[in-house]
DSSP file (Angstrom, degrees, kcal/mol; ACC not computed):
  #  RESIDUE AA STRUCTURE BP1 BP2  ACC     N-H-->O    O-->H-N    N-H-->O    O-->H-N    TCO  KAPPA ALPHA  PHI   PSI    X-CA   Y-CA   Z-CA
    1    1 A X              0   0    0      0, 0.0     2,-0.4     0, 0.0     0, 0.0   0.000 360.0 360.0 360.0 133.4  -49.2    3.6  -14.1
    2    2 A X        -     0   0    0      1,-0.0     2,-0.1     2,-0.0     0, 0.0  -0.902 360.0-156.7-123.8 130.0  -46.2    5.4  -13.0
    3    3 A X    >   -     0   0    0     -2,-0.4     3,-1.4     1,-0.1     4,-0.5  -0.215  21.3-109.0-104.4 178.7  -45.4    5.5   -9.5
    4    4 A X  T 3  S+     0   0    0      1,-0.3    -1,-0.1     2,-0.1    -2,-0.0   0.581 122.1  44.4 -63.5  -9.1  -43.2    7.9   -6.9
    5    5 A X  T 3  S+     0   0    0      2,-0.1    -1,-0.3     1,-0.1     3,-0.1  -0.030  77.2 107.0-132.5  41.3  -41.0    5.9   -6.6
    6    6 A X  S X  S+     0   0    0     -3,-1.4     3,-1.4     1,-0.2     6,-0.2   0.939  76.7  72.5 -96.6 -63.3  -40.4    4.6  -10.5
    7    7 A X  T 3  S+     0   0    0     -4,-0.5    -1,-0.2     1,-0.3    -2,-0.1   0.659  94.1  54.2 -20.2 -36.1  -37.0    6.6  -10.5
    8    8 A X  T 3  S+     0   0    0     -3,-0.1     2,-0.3     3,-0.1    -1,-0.3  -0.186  75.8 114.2-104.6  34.5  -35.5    4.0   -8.1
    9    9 A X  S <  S-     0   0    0     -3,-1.4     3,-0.3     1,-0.1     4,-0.1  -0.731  75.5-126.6-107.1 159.8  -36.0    1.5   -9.8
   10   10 A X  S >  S+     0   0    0     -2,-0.3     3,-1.3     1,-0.3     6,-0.2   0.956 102.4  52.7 -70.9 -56.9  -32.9   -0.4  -11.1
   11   11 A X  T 3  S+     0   0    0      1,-0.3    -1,-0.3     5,-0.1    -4,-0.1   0.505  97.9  57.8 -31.4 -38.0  -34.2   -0.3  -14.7
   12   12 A X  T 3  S+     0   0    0     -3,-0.3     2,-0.5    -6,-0.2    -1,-0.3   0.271  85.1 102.2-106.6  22.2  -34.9    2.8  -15.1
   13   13 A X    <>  -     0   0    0     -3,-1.3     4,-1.3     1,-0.2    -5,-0.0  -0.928  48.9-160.4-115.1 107.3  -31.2    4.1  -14.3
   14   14 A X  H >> S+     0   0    0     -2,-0.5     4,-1.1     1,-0.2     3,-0.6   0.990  94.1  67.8 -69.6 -63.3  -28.5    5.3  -17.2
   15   15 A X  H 3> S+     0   0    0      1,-0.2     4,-4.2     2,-0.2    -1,-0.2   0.735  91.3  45.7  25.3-101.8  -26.3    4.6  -14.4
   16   16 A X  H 3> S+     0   0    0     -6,-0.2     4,-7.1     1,-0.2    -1,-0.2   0.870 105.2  56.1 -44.5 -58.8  -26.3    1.4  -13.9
   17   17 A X  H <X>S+     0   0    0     -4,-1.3     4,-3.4    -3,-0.6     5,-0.5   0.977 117.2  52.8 -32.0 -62.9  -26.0   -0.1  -17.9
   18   18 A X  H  X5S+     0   0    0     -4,-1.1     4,-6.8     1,-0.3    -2,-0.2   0.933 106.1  43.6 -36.1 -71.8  -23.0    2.1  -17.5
   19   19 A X  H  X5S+     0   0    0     -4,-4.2     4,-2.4     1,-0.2    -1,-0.3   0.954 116.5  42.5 -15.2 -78.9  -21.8    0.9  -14.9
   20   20 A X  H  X5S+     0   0    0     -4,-7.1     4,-1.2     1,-0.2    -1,-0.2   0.830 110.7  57.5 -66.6 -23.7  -22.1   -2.7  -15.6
   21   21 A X  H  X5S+     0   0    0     -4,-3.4     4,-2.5    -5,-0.2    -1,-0.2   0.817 107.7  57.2 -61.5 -41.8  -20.9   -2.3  -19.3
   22   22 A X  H  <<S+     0   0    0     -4,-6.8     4,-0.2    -5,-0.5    -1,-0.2   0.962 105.9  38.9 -19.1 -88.7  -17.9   -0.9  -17.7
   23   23 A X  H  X S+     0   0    0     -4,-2.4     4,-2.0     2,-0.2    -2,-0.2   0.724 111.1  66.2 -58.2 -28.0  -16.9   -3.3  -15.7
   24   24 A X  H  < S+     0   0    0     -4,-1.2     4,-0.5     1,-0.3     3,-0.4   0.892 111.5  32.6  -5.0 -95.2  -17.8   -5.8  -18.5
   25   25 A X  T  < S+     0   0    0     -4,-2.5    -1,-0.3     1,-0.3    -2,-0.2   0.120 110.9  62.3 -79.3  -4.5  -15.2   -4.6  -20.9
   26   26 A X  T  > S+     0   0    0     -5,-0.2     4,-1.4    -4,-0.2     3,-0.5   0.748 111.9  42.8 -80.4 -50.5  -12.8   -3.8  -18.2
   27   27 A X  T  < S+     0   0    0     -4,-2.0     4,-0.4    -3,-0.4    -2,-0.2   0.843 107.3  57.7 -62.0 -49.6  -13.0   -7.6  -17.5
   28   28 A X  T  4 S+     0   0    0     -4,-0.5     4,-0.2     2,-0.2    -1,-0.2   0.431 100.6  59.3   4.5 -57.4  -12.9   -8.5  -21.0
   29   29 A X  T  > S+     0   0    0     -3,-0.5     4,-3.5    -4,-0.2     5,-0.4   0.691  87.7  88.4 -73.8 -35.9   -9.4   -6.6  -21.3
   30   30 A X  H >X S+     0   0    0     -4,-1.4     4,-1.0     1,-0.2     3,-0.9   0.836  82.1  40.3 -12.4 -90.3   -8.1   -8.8  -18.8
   31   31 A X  H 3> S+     0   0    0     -4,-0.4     4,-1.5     1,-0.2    -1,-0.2   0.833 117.1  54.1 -56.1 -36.3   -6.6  -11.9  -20.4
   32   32 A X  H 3> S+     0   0    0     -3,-0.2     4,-0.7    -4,-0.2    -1,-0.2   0.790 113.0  41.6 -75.2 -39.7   -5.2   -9.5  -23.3
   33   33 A X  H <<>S+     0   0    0     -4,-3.5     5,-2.9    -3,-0.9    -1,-0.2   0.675 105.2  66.2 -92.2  -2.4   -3.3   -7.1  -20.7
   34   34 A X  H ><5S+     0   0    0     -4,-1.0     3,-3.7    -5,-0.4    -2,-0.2   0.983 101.2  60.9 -61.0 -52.7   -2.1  -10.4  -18.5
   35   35 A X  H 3<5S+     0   0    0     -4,-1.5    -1,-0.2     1,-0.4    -2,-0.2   0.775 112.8  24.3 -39.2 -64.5   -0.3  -10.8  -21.6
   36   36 A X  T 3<5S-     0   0    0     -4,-0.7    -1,-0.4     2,-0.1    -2,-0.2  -0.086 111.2-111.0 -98.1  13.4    1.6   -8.0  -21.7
   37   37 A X  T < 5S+     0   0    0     -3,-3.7     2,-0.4     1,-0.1    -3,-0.2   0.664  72.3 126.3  48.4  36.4    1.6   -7.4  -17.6
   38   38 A X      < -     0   0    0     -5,-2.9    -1,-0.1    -8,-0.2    -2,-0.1  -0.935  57.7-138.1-121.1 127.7   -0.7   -4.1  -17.3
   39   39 A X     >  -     0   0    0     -2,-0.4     4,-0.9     1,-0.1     0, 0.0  -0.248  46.0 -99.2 -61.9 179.1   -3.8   -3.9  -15.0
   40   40 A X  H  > S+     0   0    0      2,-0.2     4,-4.4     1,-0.2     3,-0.1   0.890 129.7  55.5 -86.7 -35.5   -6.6   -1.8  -17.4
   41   41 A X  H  > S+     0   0    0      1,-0.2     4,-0.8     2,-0.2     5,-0.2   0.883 114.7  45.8 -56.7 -27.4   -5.5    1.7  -15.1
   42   42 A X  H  4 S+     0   0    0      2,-0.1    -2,-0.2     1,-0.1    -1,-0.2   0.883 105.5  52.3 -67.7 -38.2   -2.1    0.7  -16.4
   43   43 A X  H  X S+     0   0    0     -4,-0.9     4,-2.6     2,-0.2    -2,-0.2   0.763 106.4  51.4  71.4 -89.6   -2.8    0.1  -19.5
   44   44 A X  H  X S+     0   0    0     -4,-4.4     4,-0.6     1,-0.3    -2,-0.1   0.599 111.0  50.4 -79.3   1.4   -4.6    3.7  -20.3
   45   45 A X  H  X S+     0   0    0     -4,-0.8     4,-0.8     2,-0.1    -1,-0.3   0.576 105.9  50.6 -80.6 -11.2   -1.6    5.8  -18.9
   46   46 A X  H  > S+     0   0    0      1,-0.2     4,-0.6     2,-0.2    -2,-0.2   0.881 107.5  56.0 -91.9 -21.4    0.8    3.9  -20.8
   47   47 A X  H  X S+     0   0    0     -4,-2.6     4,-1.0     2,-0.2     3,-0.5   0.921 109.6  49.8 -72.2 -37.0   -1.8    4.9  -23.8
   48   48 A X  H >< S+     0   0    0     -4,-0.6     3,-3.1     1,-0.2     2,-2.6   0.798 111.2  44.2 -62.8 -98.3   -1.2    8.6  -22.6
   49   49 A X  H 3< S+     0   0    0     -4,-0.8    -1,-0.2     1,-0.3    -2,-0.2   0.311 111.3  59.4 -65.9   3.0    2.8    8.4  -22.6
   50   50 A X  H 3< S+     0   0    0     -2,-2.6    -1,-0.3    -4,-0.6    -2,-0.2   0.672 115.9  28.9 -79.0 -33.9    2.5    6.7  -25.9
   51   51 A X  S << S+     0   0    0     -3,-3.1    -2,-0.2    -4,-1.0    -3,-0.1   0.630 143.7  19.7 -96.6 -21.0    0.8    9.5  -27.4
   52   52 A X  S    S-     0   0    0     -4,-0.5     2,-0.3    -5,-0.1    -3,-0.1   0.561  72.1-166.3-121.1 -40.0    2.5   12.0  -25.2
   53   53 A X  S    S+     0   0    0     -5,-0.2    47,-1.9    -7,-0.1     2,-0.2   0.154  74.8  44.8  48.2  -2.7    5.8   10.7  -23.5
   54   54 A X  B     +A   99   0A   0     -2,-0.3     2,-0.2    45,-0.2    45,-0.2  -0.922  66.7 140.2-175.4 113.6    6.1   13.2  -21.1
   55   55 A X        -     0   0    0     43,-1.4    -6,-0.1    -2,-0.2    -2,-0.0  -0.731  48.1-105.9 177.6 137.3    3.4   14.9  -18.7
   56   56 A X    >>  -     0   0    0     -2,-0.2     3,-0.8    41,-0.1     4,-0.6   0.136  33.7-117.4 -73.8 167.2    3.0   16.1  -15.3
   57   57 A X  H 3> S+     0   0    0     39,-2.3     4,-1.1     1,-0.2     5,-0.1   0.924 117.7  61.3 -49.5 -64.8    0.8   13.7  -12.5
   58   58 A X  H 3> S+     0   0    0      2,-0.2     4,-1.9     3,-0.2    -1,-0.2   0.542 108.5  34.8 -97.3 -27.8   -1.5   16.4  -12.2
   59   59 A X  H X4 S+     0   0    0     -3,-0.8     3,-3.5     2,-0.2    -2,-0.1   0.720 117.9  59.8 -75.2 -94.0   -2.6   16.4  -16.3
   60   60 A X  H >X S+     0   0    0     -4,-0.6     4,-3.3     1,-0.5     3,-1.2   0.288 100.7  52.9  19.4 -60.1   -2.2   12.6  -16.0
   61   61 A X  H 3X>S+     0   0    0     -4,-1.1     5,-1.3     1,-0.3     4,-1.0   0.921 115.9  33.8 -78.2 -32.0   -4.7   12.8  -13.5
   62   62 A X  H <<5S+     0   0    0     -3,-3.5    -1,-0.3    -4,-1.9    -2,-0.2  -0.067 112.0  58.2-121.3  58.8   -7.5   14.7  -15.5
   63   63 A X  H <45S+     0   0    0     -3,-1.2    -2,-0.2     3,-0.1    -1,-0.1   0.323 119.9  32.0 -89.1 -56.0   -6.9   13.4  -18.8
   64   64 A X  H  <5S-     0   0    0     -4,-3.3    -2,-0.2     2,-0.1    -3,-0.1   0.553 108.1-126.4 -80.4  12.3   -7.5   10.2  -17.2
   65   65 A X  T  <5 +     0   0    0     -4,-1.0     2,-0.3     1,-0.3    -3,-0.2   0.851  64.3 139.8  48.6  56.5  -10.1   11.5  -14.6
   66   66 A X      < -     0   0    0     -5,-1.3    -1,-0.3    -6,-0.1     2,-0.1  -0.947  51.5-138.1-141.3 126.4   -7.9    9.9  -11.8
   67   67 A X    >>  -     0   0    0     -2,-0.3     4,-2.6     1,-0.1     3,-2.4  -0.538  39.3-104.3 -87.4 155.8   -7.2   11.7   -8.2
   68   68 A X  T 34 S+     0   0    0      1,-0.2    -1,-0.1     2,-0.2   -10,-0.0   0.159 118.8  74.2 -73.8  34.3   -3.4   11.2   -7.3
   69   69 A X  T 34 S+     0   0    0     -2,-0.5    -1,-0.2     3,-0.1     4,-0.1   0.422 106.6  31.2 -79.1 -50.8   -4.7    8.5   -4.7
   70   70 A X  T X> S+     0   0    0     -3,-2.4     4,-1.5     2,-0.1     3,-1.3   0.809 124.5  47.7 -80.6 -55.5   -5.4    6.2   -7.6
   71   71 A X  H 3X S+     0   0    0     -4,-2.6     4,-0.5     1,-0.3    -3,-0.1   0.234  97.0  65.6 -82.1  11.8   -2.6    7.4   -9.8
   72   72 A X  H 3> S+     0   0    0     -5,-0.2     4,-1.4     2,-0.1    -1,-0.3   0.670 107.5  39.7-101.5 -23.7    0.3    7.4   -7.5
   73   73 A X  H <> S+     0   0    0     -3,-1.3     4,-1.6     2,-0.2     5,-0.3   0.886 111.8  53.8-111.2 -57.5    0.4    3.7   -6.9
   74   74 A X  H >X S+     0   0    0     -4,-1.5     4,-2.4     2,-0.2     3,-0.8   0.914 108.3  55.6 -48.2 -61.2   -0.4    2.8  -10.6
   75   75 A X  H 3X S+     0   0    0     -4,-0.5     4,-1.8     1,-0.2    -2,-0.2   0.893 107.9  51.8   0.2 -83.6    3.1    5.5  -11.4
   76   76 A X  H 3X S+     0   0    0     -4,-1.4     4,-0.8     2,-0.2    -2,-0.2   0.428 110.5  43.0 -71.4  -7.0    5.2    3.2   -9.0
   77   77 A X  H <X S+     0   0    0     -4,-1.6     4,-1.1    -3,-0.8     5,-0.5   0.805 116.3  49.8 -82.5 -62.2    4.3   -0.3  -10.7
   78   78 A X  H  <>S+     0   0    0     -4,-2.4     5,-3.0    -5,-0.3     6,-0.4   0.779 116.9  38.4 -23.9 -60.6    4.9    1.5  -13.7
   79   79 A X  H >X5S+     0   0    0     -4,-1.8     3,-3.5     1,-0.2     4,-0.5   0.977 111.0  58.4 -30.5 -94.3    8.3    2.7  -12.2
   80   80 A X  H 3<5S+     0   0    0     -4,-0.8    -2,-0.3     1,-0.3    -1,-0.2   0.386 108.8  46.9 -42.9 -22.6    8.9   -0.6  -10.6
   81   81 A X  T 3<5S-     0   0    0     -4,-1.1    -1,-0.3    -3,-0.3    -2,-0.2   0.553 114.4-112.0-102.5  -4.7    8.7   -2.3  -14.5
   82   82 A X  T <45S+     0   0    0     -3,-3.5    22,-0.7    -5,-0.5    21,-0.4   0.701  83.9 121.6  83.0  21.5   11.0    0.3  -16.2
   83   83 A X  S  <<S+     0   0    0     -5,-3.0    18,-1.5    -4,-0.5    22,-0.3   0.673  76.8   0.8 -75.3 -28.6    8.2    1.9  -18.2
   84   84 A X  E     -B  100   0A   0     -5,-0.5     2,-0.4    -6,-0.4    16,-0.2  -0.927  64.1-136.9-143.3 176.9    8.4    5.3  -17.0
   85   85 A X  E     -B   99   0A   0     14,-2.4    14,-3.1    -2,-0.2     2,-0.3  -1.000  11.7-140.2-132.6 152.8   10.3    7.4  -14.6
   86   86 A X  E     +B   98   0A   0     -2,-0.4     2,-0.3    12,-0.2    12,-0.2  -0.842  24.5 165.1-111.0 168.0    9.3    9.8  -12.3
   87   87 A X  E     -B   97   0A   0     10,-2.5    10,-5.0    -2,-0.3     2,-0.1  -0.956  35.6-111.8-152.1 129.8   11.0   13.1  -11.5
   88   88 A X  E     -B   96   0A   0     -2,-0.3     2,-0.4     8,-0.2     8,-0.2  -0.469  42.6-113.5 -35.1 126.0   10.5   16.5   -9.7
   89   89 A X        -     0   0    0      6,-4.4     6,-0.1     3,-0.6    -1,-0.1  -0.587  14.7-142.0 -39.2 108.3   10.4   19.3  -12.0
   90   90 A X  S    S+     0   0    0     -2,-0.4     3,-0.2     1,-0.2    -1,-0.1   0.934 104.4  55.9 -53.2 -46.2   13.6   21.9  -11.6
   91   91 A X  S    S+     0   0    0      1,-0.3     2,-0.4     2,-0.1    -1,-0.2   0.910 125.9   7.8 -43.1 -63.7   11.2   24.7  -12.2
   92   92 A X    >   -     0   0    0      3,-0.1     3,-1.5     1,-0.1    -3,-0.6  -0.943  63.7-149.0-152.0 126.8    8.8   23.7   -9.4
   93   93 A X  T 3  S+     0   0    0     -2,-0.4    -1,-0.1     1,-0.3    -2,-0.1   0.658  93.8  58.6 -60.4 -38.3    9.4   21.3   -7.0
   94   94 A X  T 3  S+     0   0    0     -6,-0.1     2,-0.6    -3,-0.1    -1,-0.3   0.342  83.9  87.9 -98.4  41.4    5.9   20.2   -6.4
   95   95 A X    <   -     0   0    0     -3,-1.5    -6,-4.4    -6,-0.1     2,-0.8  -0.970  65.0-157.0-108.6  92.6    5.2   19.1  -10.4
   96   96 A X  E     - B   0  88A   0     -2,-0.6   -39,-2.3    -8,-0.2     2,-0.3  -0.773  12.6-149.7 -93.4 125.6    6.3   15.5  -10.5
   97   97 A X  E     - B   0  87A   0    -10,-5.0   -10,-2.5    -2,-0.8     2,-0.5  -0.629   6.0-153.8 -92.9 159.0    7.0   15.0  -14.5
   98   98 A X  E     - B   0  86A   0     -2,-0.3   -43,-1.4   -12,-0.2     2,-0.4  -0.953  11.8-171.4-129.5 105.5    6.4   11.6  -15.7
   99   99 A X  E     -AB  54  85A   0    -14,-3.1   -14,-2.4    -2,-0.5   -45,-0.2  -0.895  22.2-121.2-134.3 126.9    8.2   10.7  -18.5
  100  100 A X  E     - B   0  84A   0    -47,-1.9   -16,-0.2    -2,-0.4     2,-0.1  -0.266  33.3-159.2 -51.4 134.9    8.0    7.1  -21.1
  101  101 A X     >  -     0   0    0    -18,-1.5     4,-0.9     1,-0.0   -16,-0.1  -0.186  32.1 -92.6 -91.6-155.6   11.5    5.0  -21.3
  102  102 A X  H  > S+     0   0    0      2,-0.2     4,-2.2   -20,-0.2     5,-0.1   0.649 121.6  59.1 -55.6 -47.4   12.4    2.8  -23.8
  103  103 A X  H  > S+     0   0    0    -21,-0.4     4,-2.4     2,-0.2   -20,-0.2   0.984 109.1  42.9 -48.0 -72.1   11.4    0.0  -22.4
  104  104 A X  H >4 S+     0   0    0    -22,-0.7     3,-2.8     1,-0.2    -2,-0.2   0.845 112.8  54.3 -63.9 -65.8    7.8    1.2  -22.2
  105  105 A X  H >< S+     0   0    0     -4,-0.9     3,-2.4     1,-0.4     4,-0.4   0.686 105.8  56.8 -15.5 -55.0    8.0    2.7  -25.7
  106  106 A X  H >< S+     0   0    0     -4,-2.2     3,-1.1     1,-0.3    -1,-0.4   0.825  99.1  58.2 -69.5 -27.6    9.1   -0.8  -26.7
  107  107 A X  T << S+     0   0    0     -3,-2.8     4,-0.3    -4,-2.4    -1,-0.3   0.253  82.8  84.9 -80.4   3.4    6.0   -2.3  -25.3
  108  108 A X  T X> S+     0   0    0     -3,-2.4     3,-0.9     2,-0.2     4,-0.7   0.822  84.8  57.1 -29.0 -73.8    3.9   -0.3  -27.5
  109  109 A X  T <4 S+     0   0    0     -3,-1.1    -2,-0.2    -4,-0.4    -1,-0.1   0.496 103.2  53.0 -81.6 -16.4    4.2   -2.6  -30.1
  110  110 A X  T 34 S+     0   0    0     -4,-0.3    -1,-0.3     2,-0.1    -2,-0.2   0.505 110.0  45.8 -83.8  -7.8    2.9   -5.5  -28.0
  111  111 A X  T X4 S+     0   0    0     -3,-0.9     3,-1.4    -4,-0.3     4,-0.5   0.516  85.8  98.1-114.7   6.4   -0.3   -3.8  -26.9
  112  112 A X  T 3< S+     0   0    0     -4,-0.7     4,-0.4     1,-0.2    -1,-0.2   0.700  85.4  50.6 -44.7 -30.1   -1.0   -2.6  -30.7
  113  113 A X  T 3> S+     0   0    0     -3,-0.2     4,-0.6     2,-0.1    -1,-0.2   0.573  84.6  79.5 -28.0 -40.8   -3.2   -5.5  -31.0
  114  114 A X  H X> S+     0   0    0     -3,-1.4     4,-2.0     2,-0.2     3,-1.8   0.960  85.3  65.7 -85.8 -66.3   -5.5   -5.4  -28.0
  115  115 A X  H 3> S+     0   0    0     -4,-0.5     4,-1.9     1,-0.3    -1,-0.2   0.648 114.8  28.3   3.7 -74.7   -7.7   -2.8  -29.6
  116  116 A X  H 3> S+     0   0    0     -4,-0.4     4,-1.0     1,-0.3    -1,-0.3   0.790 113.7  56.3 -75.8 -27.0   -8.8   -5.0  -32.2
  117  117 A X  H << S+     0   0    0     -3,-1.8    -1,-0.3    -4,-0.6    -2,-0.3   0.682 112.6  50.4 -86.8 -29.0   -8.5   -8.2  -30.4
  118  118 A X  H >< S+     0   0    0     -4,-2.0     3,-1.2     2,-0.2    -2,-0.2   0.951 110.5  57.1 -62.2 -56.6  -11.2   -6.0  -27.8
  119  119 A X  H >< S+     0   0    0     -4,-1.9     3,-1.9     1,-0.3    -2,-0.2   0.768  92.3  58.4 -16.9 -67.1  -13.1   -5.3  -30.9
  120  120 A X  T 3< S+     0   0    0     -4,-1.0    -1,-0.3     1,-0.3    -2,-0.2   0.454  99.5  66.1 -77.1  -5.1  -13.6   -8.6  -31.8
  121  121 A X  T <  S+     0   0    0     -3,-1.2     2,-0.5    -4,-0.2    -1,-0.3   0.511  91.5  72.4 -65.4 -27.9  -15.5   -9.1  -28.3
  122  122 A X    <   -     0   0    0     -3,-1.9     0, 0.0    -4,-0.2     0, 0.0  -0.843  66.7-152.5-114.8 155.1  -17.9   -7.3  -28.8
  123  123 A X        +     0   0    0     -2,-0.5    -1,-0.1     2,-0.1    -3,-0.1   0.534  55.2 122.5 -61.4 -16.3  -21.0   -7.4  -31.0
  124  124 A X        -     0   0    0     -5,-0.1     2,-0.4     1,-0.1    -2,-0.0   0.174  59.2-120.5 -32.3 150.5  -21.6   -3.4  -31.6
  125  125 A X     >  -     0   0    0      1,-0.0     4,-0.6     5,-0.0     3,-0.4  -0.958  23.7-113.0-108.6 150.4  -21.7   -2.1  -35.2
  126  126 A X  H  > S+     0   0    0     -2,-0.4     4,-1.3     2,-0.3    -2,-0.1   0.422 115.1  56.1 -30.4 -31.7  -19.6    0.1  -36.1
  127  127 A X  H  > S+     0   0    0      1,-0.2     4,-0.5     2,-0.2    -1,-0.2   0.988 110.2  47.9 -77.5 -73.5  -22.1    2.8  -36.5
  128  128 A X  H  > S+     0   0    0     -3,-0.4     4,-1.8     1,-0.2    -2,-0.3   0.661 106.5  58.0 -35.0 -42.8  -23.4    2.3  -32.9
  129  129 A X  H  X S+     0   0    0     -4,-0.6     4,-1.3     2,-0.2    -1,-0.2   0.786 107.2  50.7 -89.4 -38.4  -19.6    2.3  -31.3
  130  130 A X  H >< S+     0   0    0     -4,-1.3     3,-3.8    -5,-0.2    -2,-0.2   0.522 113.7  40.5 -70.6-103.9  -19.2    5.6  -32.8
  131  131 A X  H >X S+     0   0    0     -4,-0.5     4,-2.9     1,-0.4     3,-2.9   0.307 116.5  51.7  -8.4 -74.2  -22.3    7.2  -31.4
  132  132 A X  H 3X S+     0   0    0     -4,-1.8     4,-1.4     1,-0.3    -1,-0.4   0.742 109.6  44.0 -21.4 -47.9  -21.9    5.6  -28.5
  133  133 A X  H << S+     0   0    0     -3,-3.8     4,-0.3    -4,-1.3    -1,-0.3   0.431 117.1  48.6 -96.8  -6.6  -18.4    6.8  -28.1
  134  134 A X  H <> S+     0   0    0     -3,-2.9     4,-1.9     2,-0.1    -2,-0.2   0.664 109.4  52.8 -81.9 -54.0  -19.6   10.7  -29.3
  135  135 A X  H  X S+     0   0    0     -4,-2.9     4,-1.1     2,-0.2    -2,-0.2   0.905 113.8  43.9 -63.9 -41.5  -22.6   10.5  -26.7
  136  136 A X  H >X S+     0   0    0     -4,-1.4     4,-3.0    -5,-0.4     3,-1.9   0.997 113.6  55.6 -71.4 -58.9  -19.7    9.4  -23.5
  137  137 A X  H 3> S+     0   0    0     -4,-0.3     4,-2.5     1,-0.3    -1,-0.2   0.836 102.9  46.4 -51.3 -43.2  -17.4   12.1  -24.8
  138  138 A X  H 3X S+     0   0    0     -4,-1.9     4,-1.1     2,-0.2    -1,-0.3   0.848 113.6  56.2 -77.1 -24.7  -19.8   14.8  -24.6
  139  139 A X  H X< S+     0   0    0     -3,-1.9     3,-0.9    -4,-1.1     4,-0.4   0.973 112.4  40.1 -50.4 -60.0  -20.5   13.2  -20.7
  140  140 A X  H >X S+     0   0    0     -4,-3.0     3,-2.8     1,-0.3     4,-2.8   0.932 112.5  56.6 -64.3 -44.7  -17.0   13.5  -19.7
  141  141 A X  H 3X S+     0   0    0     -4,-2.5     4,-2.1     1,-0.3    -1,-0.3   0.756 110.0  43.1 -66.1 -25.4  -16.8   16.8  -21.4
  142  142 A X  H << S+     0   0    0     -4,-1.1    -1,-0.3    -3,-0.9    -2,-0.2   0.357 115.4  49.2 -72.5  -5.7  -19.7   18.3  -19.3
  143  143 A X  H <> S+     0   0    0     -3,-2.8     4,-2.3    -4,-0.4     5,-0.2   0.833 111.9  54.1-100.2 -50.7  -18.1   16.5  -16.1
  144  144 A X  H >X S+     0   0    0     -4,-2.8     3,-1.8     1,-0.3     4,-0.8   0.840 115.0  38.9 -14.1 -98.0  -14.6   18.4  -17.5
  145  145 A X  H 3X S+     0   0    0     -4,-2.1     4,-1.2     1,-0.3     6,-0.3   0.639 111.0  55.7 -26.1 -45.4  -16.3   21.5  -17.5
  146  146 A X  H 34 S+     0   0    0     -5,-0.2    -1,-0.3     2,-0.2    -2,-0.2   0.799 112.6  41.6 -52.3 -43.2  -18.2   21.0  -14.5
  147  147 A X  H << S+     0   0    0     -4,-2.3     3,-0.2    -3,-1.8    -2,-0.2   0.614 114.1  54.2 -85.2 -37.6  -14.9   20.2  -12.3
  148  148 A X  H  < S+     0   0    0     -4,-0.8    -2,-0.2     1,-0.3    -3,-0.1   0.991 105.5  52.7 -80.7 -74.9  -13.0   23.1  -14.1
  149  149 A X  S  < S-     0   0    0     -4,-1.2    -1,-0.3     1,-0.2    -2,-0.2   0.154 113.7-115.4  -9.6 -11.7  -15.9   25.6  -13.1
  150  150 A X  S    S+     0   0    0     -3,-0.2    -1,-0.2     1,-0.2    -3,-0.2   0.405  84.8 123.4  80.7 -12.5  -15.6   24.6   -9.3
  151  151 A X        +     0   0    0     -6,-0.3     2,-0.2     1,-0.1    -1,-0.2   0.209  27.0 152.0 -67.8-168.9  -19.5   23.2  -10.3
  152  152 A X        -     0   0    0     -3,-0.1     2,-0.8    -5,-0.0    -1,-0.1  -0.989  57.3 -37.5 157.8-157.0  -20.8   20.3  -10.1
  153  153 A X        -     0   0    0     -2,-0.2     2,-0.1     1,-0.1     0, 0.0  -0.924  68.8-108.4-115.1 140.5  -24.8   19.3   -9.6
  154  154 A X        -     0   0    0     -2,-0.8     2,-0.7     2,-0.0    -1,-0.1  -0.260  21.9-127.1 -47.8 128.5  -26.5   21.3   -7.5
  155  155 A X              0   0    0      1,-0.2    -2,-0.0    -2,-0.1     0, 0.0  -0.765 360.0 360.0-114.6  85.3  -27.6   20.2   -3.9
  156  156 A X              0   0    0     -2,-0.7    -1,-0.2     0, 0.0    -2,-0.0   0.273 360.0 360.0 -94.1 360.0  -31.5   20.7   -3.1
């Protein structure tokens, strides 16, 4: 029998899996970025400037869906290990550009591994990890859109 109040139940919340699968695999990542001396927010900018080398806070922050709150302090470890630099833009002074060194470049070649070594954590098949990883993408893009569009969910 389904009650008024079955929504709030713990169980019945896409939420929540998320959530906790999250943190899971955030946790998971741990011992593998100790290695290499990146927290996991460290970690997926250096995967942007790897692919990218060069890109102002403000994409930074919604490629990686990070306000410059988060992503200003994560920047200045970064800094502070000689992985990136930052700089004002000559153009326009408030566009801080963020740019890979050598250093971080070179470090590249030690966190080619983790992927698979992540991999090998989990039990998924392959089949499932794509879907999975199709089904999130289509989240974020709706969140994208949503954010871009000044929207957002609706407040009754």
């Amino acid at each position: 029998m389904s009650g008024k109040y079955d929504s709030l139940r713990l169980e019945n919340q896409l939420c929540f899996p998320l959530y906790a699968c999250s943190k899971e695999i955030v946790r998971r990542y741990k011992p593998f970025l100790d290695e290499i001396d990146l927290t996991y927010t460290q970690y997926i900018a250096m995967m942007v400037f790897w692919e990218c080398h060069e890109m102002n806070v403000k994409e930074l922050g919604k490629k990686l869906f990070l306000d410059s709150g988060t992503l200003t302090p994560v920047l200045k470890k970064l800094e502070a290990k000689g992985y990136i630099t930052r700089e004002r833009s000559k153009d326009d002074e408030r566009n801080l550009i963020v740019r890979i060194t050598e250093k971080g470049e070179d470090l590249k070649e030690h966190a080619c591994s983790i992927p698979a070594r992540m991999a090998s954590c989990l039990t998924l098949e392959r089949e499932d990890a794509v879907a999975l990883k199709n089904i999130l993408d289509k989240l974020m893009l709706q969140f994208d859109q949503n954010e871009d569009s000044g929207g957002g969910c609706s407040v009754v």
